[in-house]
C-alpha positions in Angstrom: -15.2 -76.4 -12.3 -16.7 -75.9 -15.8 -20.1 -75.5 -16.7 -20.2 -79.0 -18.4 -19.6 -80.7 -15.4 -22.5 -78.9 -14.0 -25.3 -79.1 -16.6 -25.9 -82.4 -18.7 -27.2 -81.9 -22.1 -30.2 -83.9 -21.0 -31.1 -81.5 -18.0 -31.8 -78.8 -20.3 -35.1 -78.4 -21.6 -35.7 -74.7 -23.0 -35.1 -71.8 -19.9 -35.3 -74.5 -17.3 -32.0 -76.0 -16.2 -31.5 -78.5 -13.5 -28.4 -77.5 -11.7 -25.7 -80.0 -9.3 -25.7 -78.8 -6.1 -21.6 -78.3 -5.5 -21.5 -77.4 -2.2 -23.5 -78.2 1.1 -24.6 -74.7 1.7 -26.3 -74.3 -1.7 -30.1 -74.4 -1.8 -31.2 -77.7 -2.7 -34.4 -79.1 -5.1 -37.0 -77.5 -2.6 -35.3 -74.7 -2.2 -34.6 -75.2 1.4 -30.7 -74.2 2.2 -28.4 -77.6 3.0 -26.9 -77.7 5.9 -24.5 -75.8 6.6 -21.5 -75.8 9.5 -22.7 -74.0 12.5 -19.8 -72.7 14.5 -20.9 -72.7 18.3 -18.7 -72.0 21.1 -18.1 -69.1 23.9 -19.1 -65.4 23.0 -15.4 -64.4 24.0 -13.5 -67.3 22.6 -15.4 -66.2 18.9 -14.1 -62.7 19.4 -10.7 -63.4 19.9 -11.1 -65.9 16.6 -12.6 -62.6 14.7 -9.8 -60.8 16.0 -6.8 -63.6 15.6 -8.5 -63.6 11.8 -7.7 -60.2 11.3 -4.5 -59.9 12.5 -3.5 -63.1 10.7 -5.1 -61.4 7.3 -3.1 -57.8 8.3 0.3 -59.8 8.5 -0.7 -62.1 5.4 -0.9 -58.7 3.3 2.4 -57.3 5.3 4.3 -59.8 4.1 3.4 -60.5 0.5 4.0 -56.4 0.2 7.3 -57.0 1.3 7.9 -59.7 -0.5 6.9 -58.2 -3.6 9.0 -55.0 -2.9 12.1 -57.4 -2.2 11.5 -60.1 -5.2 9.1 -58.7 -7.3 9.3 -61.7 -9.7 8.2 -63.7 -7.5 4.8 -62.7 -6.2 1.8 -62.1 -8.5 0.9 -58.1 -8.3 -3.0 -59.5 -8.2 -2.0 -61.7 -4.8 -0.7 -58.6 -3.1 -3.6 -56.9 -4.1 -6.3 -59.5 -2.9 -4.4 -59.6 0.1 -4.6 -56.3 0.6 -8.2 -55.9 0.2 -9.5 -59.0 2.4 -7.2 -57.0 5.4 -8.7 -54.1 4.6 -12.0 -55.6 4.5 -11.5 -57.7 8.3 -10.4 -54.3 10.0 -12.6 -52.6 8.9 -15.8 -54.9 10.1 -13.7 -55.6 13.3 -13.9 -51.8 13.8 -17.2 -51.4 13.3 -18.0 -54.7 15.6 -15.5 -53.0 18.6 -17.6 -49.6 17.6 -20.9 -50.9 17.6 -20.1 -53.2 21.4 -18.7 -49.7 22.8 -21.3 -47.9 21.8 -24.2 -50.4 23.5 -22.0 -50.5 26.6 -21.6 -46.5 27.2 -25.8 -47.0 26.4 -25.8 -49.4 29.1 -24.1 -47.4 31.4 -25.6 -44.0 31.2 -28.8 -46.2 31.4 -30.6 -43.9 33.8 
């Protein structure tokens, strides 16, 4: 999307531009935040999402490395990269999560 289809030359007027909102979740004209989807469901059935996420962006990476080592021409070096980094990235916070729910149960526990 190009900044032309977002400003009009007739909603500029000096510093101030009016702005398209392009997405439901952007703030709107009063500044309030549009509404966005709210995901609601069981505690255990959003972990297993979290988890099935991370696995699924793990494998994602896994096989666009091998890919690229067996056909190199035809995956994009960036891809493999991107890929790479949003696995990183969702192990790393589910580690931290699994750390952090460890941690407050062993508090719980030795609650004396």
């Amino acid at each position: 999307m190009s900044l032309m289809n977002l400003v009009g030359a007739d909603s500029a007027l000096g510093d101030v531009v009016q702005l398209k909102r392009s997405r439901p979740n952007h703030f709107n004209e009063e500044g309030q935040l549009g509404s966005a989807p709210v995901k609601t469901g069981k505690f255990g059935e959003m972990v297993v999402d979290a988890l099935n996420g991370a696995n699924n962006a793990e494998m994602d990476s896994a096989g666009l490395m091998q890919q690229m080592i067996t056909d190199p021409d035809s995956v994009n070096v960036h891809d493999v990269t991107i890929a790479m980094a949003k696995a990183e990235m969702a192990v790393s916070l589910t580690k931290s999560v699994i750390d952090g729910a460890v941690k407050a149960y062993k508090e719980i526990i030795s609650t004396r």
